[in-house]
N, C-alpha and C positions, 0 to 999 in steps of 0.2 A: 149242936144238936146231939153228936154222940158221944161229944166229951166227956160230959157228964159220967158215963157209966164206964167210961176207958173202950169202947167197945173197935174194935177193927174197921170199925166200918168209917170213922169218923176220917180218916186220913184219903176217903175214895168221895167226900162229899161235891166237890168242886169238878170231877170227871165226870160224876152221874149228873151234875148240873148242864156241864158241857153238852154230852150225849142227849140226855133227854130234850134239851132245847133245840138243839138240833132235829131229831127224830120230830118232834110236834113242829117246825117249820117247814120239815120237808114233807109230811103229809099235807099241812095247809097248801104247799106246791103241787105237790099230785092234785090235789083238785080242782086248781087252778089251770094246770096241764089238759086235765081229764074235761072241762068244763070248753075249751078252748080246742081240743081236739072234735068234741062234738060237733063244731061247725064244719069241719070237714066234707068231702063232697062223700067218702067212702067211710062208711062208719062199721065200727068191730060189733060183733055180734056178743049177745050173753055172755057164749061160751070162751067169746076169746077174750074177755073181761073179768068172769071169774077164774081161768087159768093165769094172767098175768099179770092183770094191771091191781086186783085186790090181792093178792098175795103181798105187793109191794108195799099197798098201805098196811098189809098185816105184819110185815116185817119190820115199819115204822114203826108202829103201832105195841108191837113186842119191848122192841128198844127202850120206848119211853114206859112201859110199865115195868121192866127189869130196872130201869134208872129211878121209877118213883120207890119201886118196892124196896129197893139199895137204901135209899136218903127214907125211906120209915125212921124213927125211932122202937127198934124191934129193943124186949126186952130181953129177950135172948137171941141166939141165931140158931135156934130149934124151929123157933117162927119162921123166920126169914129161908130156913131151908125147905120148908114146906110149901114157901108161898112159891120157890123160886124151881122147886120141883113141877109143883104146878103148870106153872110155867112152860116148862118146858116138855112136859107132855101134849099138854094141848098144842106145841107148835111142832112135835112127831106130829100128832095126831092130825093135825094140818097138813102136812106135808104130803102124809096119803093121799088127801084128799086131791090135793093142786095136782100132785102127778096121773090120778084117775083124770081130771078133769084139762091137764095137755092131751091127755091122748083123746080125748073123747073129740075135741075141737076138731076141724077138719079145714077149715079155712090158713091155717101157718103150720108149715113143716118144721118140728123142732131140730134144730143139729145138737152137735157132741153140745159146745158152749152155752147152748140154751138149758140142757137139760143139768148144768154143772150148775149151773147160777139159779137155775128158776128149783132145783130140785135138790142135788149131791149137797149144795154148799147150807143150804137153810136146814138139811135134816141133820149135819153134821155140825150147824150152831144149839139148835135144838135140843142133841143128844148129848151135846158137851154142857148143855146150862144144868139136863138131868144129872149127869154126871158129878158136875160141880156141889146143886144141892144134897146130894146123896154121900158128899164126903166133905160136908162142910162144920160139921162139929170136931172133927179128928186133925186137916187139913184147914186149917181156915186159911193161910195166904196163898196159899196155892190156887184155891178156891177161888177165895176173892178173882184173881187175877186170872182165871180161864170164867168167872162170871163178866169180865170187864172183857174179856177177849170177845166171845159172844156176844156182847152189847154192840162193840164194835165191827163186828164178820155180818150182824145181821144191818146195823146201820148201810155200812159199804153192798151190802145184795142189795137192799133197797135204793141207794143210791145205782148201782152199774142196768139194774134191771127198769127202773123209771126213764135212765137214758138210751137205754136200748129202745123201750119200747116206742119213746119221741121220735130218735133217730129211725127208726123202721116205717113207723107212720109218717114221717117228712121225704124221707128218699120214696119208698113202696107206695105212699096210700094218697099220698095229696098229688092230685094230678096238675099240672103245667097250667096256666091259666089258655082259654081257646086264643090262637096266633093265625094272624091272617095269612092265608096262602101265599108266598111271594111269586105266583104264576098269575095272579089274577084274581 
């Protein structure tokens, strides 16, 4: 596909294939998760679904349009930095939003590790894809290869964060099935 024009991008096709297929199997698993957790006897409120559990699909969801916008046929990479700048505001811009919306929640107290993973680490993928696009006419392999970093720092949030969130609702949220008295 990007043979053709000698373009840099053409040597990352088979990574963003990887990535992106990944990223679109694990959100079909978050919903799958998310659909399966609803039968639950104790169920998370709004607020603690748009603080955790959509962020996660937004972080999937990032990956695999950072992996489609890679495998484009861009005819320059003045495109490609633009779209990937894009990018990567809207997921600062994000980012505000998810940390307004932990604190607001009142149902789970977040610790140091929650606030690294659900906030520190996605504003600091975020702000590196901005970074990337913004020095990627000048820089291109370098570029490339803190765009594929990011691809990968936001796969792995969304992965450590969807099994957080299981693991909490399995120990914390699903109660014990009712056990008869052994008195009587």
């Amino acid at each position: 596909m990007h043979e053709a024009m000698g373009s840099p991008l053409a040597a990352w096709e088979t990574f963003y294939v990887i990535i992106g297929s990944s990223a679109g199997a694990l959100i079909g698993l978050q919903f799958v998760v998310i659909a399966l957790l609803a039968e639950t006897r104790r169920r998370g409120t709004a607020r603690e679904i748009d603080a955790f559990a959509t962020p996660t699909i937004i972080h999937f969801g990032a990956t695999l349009l950072v992996s489609s916008v890679l495998s484009a046929p861009w005819p320059s990479l003045s495109g490609l930095g633009l779209a990937l700048g894009i990018c990567g505001c809207v997921g600062v811009g994000y980012v505000v939003v998810v940390i307004r919306r932990a604190r607001r929640q009142t149902n789970y107290q977040l610790v140091l590790e929650d606030w690294v993973w659900h906030t520190a680490l996605p504003l600091i993928a975020y702000t590196a894809l901005v970074a990337a696009a913004l020095t990627l006419g000048r820089h291109v392999l370098v570029s490339l290869f803190v765009v594929a970093g990011t691809a990968l720092l936001l796969l792995f949030i969304g992965i450590h964060n969807a099994w957080d969130a299981v693991t909490f609702i399995a120990l914390d949220h699903v109660q014990a099935p009712d056990v008869p008295d052994a008195s009587g």
